[in-house]
N, C-alpha and C positions, 0 to 999 in steps of 0.2 A: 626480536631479541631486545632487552633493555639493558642498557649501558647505564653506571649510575657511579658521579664521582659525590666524595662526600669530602670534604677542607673543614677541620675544625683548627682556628687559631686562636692565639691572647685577643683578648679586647682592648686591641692597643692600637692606634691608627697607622705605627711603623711597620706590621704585620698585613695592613687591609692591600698595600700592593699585591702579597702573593697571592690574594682571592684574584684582582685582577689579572695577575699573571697565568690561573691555569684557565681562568675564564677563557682568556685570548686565545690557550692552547686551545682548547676545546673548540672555540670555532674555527681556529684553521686546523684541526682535527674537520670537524664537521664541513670544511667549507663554507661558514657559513657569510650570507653576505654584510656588508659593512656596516647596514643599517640594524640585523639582528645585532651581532654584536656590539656596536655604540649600547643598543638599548640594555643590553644584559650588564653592560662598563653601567648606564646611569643608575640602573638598578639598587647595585652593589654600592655605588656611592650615597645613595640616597639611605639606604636601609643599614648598614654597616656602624658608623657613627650614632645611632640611636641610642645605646648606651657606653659608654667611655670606660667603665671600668666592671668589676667582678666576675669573674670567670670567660669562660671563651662562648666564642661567636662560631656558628656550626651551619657552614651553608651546604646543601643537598642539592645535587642537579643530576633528574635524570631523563635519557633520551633516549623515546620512542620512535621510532621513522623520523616523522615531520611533526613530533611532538617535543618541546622539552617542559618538564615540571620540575619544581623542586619544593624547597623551603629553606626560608633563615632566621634563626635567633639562637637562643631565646631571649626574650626581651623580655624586661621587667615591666607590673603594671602602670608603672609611670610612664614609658614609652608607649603606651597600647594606645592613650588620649592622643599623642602627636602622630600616631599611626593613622588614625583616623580624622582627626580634624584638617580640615580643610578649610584655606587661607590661613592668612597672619603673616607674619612674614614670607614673601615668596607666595610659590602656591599650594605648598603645602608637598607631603610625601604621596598621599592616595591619588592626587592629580598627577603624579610621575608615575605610579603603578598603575595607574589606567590607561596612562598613554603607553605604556611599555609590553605593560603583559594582558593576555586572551582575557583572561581574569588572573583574581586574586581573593584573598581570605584571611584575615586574623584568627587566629584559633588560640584563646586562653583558657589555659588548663594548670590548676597548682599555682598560680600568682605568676607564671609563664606565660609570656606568646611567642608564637611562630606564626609567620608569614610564609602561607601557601599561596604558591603560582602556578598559574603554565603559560605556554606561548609556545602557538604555531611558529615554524622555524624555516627560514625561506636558504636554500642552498646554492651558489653557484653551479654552471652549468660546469661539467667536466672537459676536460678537456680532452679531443681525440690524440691519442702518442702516435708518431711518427713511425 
């Protein structure tokens, strides 16, 4: 079975906690360990702030077993260049989604992009009840 949350908010950075907040839920939903979730928090920080203003920001995450995919934007084609380049300041965003997710993919369509991912997803063991 696939679980699939969808969070569309303002493109506003006062708004970008609640991405994080049901992110969290979701991994302690999932169990998931410390280091999946850190990565899915850098994610979100990284890709979120891409464009500042016009319409809302729409992130899709859905989990299969030990699968999660998703996607987020849409971005404008002014963003699509910083999506993809690499170095300049820092090291860039695609150096953080390489480090973070199985893979990844820019997909523009209509002067739109969206950022597709997935990532294997590592669980804590369960605990036996007394």
């Amino acid at each position: 079975m696939t679980d699939e949350i969808v969070l569309t908010l303002p493109r506003e950075r006062r708004f970008y906690d609640v991405a994080h907040l049901v992110v969290s839920g979701l991994g302690a939903r999932l169990n998931l360990t410390m280091d999946n979730l850190a990565d899915l928090q850098l994610a979100l920080d990284g890709l979120l702030p891409r464009r500042e203003t016009g319409g809302d920001v729409t992130v899709v995450i859905r989990i299969h077993d030990e699968l999660l995919d998703g996607q987020i934007g849409p971005f404008d084609t002014e963003a699509v260049a910083e999506l993809e380049r690499i170095g300049g300041d820092g090291y860039g965003i695609p150096v953080v989604l390489k480090a973070v997710f199985d893979s990844y993919r820019v997909d523009v369509d209509g002067g739109e992009a969206w950022v597709h991912f997935t990532k294997t997803i590592a669980t804590l063991p369960q605990k036996a009840e007394a």
